[in-house]
SEFIZA-3560 file (N, C-alpha, C; in Angstrom, 3 decimals):
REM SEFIZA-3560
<numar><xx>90.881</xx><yy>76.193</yy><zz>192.577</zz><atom>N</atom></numar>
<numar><xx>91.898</xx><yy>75.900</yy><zz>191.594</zz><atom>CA</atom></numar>
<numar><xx>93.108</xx><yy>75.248</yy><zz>192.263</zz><atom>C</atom></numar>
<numar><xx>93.417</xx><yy>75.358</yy><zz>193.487</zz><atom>N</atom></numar>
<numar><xx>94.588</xx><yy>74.993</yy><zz>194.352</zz><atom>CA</atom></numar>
<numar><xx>94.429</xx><yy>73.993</yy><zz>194.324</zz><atom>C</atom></numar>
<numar><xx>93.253</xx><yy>73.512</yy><zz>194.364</zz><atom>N</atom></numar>
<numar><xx>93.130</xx><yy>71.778</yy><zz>195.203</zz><atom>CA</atom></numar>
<numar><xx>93.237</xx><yy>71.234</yy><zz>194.078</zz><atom>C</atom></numar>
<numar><xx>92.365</xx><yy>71.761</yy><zz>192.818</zz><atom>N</atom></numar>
<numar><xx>92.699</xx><yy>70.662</yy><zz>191.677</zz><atom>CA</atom></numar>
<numar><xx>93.958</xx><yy>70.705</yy><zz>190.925</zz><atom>C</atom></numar>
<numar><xx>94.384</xx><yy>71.579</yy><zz>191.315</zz><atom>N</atom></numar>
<numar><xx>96.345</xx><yy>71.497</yy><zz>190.645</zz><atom>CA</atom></numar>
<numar><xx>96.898</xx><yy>70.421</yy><zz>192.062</zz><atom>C</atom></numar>
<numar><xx>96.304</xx><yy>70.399</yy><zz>192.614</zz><atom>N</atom></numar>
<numar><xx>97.346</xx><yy>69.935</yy><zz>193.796</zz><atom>CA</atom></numar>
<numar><xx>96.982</xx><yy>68.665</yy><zz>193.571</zz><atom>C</atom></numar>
<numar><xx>95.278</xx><yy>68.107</yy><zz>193.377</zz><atom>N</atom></numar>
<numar><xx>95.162</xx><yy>67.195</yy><zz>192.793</zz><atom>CA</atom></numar>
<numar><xx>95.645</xx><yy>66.485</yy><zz>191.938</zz><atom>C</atom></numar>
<numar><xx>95.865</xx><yy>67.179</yy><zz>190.862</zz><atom>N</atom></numar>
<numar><xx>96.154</xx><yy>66.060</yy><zz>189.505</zz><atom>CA</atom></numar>
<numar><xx>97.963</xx><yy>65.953</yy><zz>189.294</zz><atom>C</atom></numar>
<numar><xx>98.868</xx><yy>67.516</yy><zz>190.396</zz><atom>N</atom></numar>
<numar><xx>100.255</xx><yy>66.784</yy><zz>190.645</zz><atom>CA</atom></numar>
<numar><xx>100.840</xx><yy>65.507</yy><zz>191.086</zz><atom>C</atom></numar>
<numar><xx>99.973</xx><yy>65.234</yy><zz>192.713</zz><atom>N</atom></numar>
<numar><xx>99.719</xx><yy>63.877</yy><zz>192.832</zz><atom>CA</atom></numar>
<numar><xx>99.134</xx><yy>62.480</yy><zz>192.075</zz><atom>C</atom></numar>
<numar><xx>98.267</xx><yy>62.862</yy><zz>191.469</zz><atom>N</atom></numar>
<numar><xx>97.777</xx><yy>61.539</yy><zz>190.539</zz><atom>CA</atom></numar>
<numar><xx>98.528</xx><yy>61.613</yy><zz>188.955</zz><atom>C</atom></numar>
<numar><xx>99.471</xx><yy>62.629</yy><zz>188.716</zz><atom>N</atom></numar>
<numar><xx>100.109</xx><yy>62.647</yy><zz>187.653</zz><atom>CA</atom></numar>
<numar><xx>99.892</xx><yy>62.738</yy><zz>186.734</zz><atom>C</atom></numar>
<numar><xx>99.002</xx><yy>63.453</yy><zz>186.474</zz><atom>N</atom></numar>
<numar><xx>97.857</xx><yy>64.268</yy><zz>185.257</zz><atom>CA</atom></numar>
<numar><xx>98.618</xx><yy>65.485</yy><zz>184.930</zz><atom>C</atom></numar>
<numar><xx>98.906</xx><yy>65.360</yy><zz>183.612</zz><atom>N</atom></numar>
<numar><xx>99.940</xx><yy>66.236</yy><zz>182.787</zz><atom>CA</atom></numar>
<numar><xx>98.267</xx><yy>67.383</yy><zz>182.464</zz><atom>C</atom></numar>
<numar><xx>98.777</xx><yy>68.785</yy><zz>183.355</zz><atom>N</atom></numar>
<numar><xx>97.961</xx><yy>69.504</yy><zz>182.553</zz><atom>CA</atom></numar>
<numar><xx>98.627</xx><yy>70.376</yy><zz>181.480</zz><atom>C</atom></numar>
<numar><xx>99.868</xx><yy>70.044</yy><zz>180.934</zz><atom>N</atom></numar>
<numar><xx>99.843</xx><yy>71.363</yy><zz>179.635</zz><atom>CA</atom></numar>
<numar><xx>99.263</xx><yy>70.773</yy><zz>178.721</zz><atom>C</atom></numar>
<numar><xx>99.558</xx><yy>72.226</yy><zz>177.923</zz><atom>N</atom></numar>
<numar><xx>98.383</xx><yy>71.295</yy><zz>176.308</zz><atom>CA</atom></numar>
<numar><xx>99.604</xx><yy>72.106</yy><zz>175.341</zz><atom>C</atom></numar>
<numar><xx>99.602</xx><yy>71.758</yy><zz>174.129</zz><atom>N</atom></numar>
<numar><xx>100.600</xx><yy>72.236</yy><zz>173.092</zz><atom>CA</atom></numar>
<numar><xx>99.607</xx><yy>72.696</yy><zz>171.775</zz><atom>C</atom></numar>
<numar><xx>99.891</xx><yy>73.031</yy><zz>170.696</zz><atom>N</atom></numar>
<numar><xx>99.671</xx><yy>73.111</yy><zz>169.357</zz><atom>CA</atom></numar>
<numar><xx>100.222</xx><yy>72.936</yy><zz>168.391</zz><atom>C</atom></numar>
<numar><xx>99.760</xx><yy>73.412</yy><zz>167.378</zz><atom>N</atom></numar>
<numar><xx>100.774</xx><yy>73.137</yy><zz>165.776</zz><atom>CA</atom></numar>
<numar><xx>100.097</xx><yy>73.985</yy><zz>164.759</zz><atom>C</atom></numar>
<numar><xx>100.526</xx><yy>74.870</yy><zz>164.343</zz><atom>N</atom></numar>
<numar><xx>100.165</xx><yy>76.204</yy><zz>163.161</zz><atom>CA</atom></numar>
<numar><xx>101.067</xx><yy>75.371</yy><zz>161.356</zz><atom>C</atom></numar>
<numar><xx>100.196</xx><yy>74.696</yy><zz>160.744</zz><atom>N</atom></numar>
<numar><xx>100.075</xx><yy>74.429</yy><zz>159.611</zz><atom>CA</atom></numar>
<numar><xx>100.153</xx><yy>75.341</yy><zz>158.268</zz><atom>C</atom></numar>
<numar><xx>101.504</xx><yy>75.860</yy><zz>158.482</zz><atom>N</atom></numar>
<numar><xx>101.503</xx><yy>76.632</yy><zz>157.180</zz><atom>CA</atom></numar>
<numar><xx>100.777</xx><yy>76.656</yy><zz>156.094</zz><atom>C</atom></numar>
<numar><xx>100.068</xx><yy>77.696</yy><zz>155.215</zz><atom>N</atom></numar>
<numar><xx>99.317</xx><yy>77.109</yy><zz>154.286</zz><atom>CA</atom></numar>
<numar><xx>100.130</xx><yy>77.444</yy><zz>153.410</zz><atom>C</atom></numar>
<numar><xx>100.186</xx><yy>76.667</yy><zz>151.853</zz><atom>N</atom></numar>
<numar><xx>100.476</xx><yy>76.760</yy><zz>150.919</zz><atom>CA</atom></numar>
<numar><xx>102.114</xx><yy>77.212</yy><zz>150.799</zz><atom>C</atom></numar>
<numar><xx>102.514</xx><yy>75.975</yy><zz>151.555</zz><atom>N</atom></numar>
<numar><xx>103.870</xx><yy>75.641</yy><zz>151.675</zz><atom>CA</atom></numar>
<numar><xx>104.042</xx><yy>74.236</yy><zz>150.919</zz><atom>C</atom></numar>
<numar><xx>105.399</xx><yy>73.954</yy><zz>150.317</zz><atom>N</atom></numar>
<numar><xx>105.609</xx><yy>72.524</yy><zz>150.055</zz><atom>CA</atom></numar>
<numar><xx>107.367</xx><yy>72.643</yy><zz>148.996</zz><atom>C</atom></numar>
<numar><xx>107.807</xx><yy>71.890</yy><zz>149.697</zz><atom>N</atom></numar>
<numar><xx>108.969</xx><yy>72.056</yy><zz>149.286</zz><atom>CA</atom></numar>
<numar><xx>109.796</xx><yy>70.887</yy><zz>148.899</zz><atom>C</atom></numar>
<numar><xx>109.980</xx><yy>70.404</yy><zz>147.511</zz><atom>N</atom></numar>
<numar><xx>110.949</xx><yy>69.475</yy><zz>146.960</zz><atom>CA</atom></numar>
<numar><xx>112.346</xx><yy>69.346</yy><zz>146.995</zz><atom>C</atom></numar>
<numar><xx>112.821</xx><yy>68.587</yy><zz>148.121</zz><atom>N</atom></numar>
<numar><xx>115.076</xx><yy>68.773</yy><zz>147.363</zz><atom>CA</atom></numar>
<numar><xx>115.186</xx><yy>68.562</yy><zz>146.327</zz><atom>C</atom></numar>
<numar><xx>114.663</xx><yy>67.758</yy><zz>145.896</zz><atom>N</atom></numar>
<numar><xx>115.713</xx><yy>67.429</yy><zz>144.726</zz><atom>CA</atom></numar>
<numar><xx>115.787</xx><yy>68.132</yy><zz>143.234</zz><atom>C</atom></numar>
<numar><xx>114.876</xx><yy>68.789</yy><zz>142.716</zz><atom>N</atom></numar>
<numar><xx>114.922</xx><yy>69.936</yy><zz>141.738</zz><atom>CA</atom></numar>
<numar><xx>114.620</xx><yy>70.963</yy><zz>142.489</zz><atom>C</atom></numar>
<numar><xx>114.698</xx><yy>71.653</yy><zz>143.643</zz><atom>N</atom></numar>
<numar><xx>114.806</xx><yy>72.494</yy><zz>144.410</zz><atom>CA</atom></numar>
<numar><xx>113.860</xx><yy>73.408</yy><zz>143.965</zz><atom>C</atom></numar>
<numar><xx>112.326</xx><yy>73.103</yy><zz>143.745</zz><atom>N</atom></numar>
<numar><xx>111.263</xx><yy>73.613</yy><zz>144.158</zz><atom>CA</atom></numar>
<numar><xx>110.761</xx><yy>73.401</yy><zz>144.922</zz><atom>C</atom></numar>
<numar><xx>109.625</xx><yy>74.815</yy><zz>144.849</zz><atom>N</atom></numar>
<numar><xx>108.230</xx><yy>75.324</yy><zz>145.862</zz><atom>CA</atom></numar>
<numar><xx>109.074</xx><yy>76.174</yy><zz>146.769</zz><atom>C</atom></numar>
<numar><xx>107.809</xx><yy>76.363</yy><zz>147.848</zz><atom>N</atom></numar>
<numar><xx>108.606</xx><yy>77.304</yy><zz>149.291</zz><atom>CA</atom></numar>
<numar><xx>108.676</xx><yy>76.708</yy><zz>150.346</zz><atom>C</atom></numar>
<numar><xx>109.349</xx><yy>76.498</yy><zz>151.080</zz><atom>N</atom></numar>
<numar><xx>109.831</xx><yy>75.806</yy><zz>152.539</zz><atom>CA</atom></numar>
<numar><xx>108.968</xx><yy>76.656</yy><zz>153.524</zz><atom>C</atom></numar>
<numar><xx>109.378</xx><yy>77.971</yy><zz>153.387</zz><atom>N</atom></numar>
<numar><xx>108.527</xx><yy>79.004</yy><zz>154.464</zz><atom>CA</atom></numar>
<numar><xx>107.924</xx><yy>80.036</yy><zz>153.529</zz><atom>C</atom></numar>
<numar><xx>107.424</xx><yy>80.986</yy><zz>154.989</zz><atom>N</atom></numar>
<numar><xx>107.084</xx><yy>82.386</yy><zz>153.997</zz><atom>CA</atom></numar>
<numar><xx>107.816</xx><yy>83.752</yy><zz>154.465</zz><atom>C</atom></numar>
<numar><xx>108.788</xx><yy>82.962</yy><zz>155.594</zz><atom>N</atom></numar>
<numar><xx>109.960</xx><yy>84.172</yy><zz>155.850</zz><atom>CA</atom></numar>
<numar><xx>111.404</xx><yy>83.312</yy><zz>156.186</zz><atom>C</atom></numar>
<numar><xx>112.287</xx><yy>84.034</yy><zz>155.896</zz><atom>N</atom></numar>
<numar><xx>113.377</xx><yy>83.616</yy><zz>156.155</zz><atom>CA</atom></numar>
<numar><xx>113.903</xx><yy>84.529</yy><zz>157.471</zz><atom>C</atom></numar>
<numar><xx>114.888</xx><yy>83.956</yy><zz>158.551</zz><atom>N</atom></numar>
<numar><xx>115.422</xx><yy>84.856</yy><zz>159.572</zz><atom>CA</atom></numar>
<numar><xx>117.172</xx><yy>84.269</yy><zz>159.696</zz><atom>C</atom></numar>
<numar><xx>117.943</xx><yy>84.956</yy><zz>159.595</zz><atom>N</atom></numar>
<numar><xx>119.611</xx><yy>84.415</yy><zz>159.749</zz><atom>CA</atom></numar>
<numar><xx>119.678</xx><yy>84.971</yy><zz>160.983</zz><atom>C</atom></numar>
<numar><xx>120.854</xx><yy>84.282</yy><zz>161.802</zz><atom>N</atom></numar>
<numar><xx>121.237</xx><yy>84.605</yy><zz>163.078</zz><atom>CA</atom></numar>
<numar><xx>122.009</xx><yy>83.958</yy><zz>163.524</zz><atom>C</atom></numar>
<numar><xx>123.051</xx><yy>84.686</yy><zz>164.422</zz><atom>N</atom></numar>
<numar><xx>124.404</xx><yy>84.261</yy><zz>164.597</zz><atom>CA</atom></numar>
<numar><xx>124.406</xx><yy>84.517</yy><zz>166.221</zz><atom>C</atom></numar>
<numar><xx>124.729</xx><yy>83.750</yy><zz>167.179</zz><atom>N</atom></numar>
<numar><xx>125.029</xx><yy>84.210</yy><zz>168.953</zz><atom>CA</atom></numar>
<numar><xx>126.187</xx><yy>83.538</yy><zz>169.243</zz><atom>C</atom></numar>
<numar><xx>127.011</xx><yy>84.092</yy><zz>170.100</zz><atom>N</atom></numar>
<numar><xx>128.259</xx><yy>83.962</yy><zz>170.724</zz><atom>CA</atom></numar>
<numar><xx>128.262</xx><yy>84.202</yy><zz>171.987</zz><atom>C</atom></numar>
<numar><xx>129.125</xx><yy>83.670</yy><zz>173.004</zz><atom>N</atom></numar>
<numar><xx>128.692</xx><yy>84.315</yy><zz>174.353</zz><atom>CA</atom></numar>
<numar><xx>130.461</xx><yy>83.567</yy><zz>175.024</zz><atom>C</atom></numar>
<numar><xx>130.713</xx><yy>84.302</yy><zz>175.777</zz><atom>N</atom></numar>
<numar><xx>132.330</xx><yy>84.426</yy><zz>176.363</zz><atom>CA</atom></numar>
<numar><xx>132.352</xx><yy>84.370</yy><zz>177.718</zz><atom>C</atom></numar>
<numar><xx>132.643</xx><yy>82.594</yy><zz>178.112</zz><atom>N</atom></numar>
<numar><xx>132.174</xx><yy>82.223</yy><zz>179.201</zz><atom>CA</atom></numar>
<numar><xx>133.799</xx><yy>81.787</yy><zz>180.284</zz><atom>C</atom></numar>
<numar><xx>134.049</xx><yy>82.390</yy><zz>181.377</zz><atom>N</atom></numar>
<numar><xx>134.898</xx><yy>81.726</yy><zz>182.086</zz><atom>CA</atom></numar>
<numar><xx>134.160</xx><yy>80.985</yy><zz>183.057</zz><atom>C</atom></numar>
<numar><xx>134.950</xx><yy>79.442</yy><zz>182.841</zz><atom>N</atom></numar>
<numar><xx>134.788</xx><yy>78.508</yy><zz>183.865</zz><atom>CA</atom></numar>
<numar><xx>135.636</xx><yy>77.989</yy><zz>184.993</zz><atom>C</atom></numar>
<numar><xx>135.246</xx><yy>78.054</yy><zz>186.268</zz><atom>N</atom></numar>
<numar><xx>136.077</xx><yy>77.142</yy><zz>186.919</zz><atom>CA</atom></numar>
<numar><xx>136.052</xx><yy>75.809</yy><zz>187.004</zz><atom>C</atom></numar>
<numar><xx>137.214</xx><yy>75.158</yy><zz>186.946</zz><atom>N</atom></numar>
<numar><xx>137.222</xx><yy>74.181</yy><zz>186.614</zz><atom>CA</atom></numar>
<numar><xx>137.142</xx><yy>73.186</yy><zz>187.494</zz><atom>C</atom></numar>
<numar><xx>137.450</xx><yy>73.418</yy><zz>188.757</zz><atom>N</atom></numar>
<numar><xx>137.843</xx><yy>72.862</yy><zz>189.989</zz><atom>CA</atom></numar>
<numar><xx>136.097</xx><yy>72.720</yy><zz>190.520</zz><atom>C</atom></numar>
<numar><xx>135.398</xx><yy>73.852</yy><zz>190.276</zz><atom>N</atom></numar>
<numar><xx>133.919</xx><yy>73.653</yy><zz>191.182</zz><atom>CA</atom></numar>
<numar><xx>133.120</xx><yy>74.174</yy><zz>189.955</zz><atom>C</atom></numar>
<numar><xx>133.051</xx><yy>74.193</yy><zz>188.924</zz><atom>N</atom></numar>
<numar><xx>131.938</xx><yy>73.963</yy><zz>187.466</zz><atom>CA</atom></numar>
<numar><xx>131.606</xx><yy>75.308</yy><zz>187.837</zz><atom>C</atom></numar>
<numar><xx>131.714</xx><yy>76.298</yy><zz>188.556</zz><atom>N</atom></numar>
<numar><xx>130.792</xx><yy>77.693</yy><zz>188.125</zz><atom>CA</atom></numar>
<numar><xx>131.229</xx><yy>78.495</yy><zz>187.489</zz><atom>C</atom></numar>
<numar><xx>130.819</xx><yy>78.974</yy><zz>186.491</zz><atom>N</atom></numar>
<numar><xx>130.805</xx><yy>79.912</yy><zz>185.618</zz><atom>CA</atom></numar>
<numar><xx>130.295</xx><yy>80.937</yy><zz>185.516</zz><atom>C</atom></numar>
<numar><xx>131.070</xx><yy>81.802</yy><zz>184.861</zz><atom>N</atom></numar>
<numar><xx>130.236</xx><yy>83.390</yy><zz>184.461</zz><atom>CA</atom></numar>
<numar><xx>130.400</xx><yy>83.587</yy><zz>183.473</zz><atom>C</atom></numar>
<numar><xx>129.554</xx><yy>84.159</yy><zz>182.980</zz><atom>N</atom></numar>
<numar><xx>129.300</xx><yy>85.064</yy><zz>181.417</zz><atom>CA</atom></numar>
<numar><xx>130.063</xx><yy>86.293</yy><zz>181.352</zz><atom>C</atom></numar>
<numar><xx>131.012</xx><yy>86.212</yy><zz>180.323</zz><atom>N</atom></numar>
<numar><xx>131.255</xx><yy>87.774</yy><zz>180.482</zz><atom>CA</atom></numar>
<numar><xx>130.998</xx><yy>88.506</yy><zz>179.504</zz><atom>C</atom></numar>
<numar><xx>130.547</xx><yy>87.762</yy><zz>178.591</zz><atom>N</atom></numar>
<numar><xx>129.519</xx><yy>88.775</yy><zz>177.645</zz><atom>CA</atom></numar>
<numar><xx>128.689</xx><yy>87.928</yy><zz>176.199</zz><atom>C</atom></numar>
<numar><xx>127.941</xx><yy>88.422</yy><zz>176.489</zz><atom>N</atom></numar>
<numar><xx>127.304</xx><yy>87.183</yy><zz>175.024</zz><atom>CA</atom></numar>
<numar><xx>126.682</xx><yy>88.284</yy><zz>173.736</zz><atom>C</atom></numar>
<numar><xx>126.733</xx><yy>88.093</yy><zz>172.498</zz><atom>N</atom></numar>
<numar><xx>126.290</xx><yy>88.898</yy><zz>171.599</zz><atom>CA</atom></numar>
<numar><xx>125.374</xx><yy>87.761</yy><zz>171.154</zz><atom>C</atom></numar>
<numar><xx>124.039</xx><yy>89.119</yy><zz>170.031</zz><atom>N</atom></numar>
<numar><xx>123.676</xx><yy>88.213</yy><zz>169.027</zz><atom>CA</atom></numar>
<numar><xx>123.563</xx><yy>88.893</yy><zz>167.988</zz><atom>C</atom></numar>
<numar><xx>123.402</xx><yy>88.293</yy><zz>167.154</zz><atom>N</atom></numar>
<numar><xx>123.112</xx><yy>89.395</yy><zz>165.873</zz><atom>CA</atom></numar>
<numar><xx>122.170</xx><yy>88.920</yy><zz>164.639</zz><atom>C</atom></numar>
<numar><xx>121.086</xx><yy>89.291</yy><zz>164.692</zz><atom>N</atom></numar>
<numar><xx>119.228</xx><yy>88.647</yy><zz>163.903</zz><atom>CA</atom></numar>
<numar><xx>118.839</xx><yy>89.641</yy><zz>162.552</zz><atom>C</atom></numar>
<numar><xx>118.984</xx><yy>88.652</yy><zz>161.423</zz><atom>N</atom></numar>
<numar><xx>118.400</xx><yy>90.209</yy><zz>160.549</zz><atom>CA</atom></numar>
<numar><xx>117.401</xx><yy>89.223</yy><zz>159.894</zz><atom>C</atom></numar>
<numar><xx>116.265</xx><yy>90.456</yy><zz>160.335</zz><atom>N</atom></numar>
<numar><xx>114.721</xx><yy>89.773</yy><zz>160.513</zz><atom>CA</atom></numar>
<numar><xx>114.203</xx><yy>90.969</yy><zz>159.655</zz><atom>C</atom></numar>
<numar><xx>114.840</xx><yy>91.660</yy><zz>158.413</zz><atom>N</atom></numar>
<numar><xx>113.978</xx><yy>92.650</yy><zz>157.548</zz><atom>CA</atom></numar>
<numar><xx>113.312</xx><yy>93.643</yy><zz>158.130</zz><atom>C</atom></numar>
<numar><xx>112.597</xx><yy>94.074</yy><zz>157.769</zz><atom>N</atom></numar>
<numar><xx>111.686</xx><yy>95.178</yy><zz>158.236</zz><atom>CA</atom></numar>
<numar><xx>110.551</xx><yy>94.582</yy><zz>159.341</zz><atom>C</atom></numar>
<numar><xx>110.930</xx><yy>95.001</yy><zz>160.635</zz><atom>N</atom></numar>
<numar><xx>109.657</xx><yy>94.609</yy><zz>161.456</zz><atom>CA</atom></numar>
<numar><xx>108.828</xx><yy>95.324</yy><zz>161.660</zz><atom>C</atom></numar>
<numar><xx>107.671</xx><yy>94.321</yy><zz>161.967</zz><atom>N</atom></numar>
<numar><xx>106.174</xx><yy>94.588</yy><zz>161.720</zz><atom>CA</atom></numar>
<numar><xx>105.795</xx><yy>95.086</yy><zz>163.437</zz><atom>C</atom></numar>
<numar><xx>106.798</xx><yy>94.509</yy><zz>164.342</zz><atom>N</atom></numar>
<numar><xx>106.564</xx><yy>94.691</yy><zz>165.747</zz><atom>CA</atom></numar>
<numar><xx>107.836</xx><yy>94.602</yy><zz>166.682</zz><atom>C</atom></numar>
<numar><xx>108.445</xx><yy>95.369</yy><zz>166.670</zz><atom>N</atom></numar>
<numar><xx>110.313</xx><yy>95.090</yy><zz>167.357</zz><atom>CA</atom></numar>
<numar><xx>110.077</xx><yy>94.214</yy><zz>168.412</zz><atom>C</atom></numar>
<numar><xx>108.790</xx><yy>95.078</yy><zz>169.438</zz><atom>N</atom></numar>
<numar><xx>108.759</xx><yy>94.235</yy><zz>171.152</zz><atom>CA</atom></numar>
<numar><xx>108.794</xx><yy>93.090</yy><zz>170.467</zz><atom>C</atom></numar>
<numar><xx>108.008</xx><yy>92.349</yy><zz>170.099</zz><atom>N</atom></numar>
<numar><xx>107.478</xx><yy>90.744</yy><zz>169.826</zz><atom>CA</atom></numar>
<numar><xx>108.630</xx><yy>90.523</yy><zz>169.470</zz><atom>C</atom></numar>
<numar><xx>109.779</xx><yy>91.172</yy><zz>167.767</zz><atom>N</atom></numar>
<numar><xx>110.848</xx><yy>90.324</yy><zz>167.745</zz><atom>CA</atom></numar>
<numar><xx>112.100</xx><yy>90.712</yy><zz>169.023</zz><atom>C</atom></numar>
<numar><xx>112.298</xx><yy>91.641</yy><zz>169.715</zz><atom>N</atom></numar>
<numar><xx>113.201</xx><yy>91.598</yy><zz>171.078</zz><atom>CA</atom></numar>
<numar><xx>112.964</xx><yy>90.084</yy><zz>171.834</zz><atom>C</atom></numar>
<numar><xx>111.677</xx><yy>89.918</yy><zz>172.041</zz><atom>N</atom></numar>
<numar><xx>111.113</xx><yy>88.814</yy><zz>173.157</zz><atom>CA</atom></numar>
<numar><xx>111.077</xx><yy>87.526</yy><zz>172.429</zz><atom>C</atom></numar>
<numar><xx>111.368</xx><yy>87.772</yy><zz>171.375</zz><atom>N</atom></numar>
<numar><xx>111.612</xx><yy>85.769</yy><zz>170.336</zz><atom>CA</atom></numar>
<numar><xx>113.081</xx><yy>85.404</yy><zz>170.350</zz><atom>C</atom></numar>
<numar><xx>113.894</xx><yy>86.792</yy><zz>170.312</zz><atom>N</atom></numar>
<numar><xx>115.583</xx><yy>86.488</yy><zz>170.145</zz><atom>CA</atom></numar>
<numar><xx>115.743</xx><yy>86.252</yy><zz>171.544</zz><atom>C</atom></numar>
<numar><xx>115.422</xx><yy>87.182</yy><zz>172.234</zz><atom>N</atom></numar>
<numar><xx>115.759</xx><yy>87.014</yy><zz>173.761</zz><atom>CA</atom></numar>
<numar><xx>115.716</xx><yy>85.425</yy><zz>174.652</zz><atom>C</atom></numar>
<numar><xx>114.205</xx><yy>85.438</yy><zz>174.004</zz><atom>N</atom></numar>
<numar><xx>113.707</xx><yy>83.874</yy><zz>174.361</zz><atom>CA</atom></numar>
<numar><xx>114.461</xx><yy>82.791</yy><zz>174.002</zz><atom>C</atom></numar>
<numar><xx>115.199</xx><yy>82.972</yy><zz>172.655</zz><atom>N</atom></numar>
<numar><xx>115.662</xx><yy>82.180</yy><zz>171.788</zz><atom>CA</atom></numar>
<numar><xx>117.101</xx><yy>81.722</yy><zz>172.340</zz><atom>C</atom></numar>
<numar><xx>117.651</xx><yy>82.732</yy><zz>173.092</zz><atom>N</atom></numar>
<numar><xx>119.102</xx><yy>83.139</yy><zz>173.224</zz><atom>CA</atom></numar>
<numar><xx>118.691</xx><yy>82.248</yy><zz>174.451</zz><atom>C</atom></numar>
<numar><xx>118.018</xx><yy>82.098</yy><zz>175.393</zz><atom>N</atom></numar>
<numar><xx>118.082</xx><yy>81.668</yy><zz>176.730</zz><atom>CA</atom></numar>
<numar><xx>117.926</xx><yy>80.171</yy><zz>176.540</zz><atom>C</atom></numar>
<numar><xx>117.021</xx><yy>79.990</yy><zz>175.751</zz><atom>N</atom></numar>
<numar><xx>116.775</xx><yy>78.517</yy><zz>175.492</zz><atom>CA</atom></numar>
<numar><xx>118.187</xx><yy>77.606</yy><zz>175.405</zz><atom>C</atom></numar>
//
């Protein structure tokens, strides 16, 4: 496996691959403001309180909030690790 990753870095062979999950029985009009857009809604608000120096660009965090209201979850870990993810991005 080494050699062929090491391989195709050099010859420049993109190995990721991506997807796309096709909502079913979604469809949504502006302008008389029918159908459904999704099949969940999520609101969310993040803030984060950053001092910078200005002289040499480094910064620290001195504290960041968020705040996600995602209804009744079906699995907290999974939603902890989507906000978390989300927040870093």
């Amino acid at each position: 496996m080494k050699e062929l990753a090491h391989a195709a870095y050099f010859e420049r062979v993109n190995l990721s691959a991506n997807g796309h999950y096709k909502t079913p029985d979604i469809g949504y009009v502006w302008g008389p403001n029918t159908g459904q857009m999704f099949f969940y809604f999520t609101q969310g608000v993040t803030a984060a309180e950053v001092e910078i120096d200005t002289l040499t660009g480094d910064w620290t965090c001195l504290r960041a909030d968020i705040k996600m209201d995602i209804g009744r979850s079906i699995n907290p870990s999974i939603d902890y690790g989507q906000i978390e993810g989300a927040f870093v991005q």
